[in-house]
C-alpha positions, 0 to 999 in steps of 0.5 A: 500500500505504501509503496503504491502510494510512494510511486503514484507520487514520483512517477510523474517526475521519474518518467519525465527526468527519464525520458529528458536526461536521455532525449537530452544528452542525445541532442548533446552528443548528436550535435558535437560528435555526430556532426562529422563521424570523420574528424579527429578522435581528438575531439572526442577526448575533449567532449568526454570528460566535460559530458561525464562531469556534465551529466551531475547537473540533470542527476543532481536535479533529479536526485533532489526532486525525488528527496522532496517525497515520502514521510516529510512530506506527509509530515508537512500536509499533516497526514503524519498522524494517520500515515504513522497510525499504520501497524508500521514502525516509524523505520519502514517508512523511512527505508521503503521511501530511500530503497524506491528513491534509490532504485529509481535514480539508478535506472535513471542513470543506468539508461542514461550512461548506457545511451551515452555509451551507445553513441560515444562507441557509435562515433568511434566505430564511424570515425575508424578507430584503431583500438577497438574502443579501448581506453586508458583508466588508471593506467590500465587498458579499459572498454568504454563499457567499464568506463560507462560502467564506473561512471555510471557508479559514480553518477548514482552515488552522486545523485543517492548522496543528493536525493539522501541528505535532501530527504533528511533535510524534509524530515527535520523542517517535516515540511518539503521546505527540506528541499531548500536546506538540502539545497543549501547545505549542497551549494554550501559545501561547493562554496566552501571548497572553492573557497578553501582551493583558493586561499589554502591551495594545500588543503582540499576538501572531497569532491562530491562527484568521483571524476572518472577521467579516460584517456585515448589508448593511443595519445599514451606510451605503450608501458602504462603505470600500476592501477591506482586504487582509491577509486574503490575506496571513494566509492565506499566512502561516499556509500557509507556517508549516503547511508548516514542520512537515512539512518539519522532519518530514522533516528529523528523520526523515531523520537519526534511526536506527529501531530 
């Protein structure tokens, strides 16, 4: 019942954010790569790092949308004290609402990267690559389909960190006013970075996309160094920071009184 009711409240902005990111991102590639499959793979390598960077703005949006659903909401309409009356600990609200959210940004991004891969390994194939599509990550020879796979991990955790601290933030206003909160603490944290790269240029701050920066095989010597591996482990990191939300969600909701 809960979980019907969960998607009858997002599935207007989860099937429009799908069909937009990838109509989008289509329109992008099709106009920068597709325009002459002739020209030099150089182009490529420079369009890829800004469309992999770029795609954080259409996921973060989606990811804070969808935090504005599920119990702070029903805190702000006042139907906290009937949806809560349900033979339900206060926690299966809180999990039911971040799985399905969770779930949704990740086939969002899914057929967003997949399209993405599509096209970048279609403009390859048509303009003669050589290295049947490989690429360097890390050092290591790599398939576009592992970069569009890790990058693909990194946007969902990109966008579940988003979606999770701005689900937080309506359940500690009760209002869908978190969003604004969320959206603040956000661009806070942007600000600060900068702020911090530009007067302690030794200090840096995490950023909260993990970059995932292929190179062209052939533009590199042939003897590549060691794989490096904190990709893993920021990967991990940030997986556990994102769970820390819905935990303190829970937390807060347990000890809080519904009107």
């Amino acid at each position: 019942m809960y979980v019907w009711k969960y998607w009858r409240e997002t599935r207007l902005v989860f099937g429009t954010s799908l069909f937009a990111v990838v109509f989008l991102f289509g329109l992008f590639l099709r106009e920068n790569l597709w325009s002459d499959p002739r020209q030099s793979l150089d182009q490529l390598w420079t369009v890829l790092p800004g469309l992999l960077i770029f795609q954080a703005i259409p996921i973060g949006f989606f990811g804070w949308l969808m935090g504005s659903f599920g119990a702070g909401r029903n805190l702000g309409e006042m139907g906290g004290s009937y949806l809560f009356s349900r033979p339900r600990g206060r926690g299966y609200f809180v999990w039911r609402d971040w799985g399905l959210g969770m779930a949704q940004l990740l086939l969002v991004i899914t057929v967003l990267n997949l399209a993405l891969g599509f096209q970048i390994n279609h403009w390859m194939v048509s303009a003669g690559e050589r290295f049947h599509g490989s690429l360097v990550l890390s050092g290591r020879p790599a398939t576009v389909a592992t970069v569009v796979c890790l990058n693909s991990v990194a946007g969902f955790l990109f966008a579940g960190l988003v979606f999770s601290l701005t689900y937080f933030s309506t359940i500690v206003l009760k209002s869908t006013r978190g969003i604004i909160l969320g959206a603040g603490a956000l661009l806070g944290y942007v600000a600060l970075n900068i702020a911090i790269g530009t007067f302690w240029p030794s200090m840096h701050l995490p950023n909260l996309l993990i970059a995932i920066r292929p190179q062209y095989i052939g533009s590199l010597p042939p003897e590549t160094g060691p794989a490096d591996t904190p990709l893993a482990l920021s990967a991990a990191t940030r997986f556990v920071i994102l769970l820390v939300f819905p935990i303190a969600a829970q937390i807060l909701l347990q000890k809080r009184d519904i009107e």
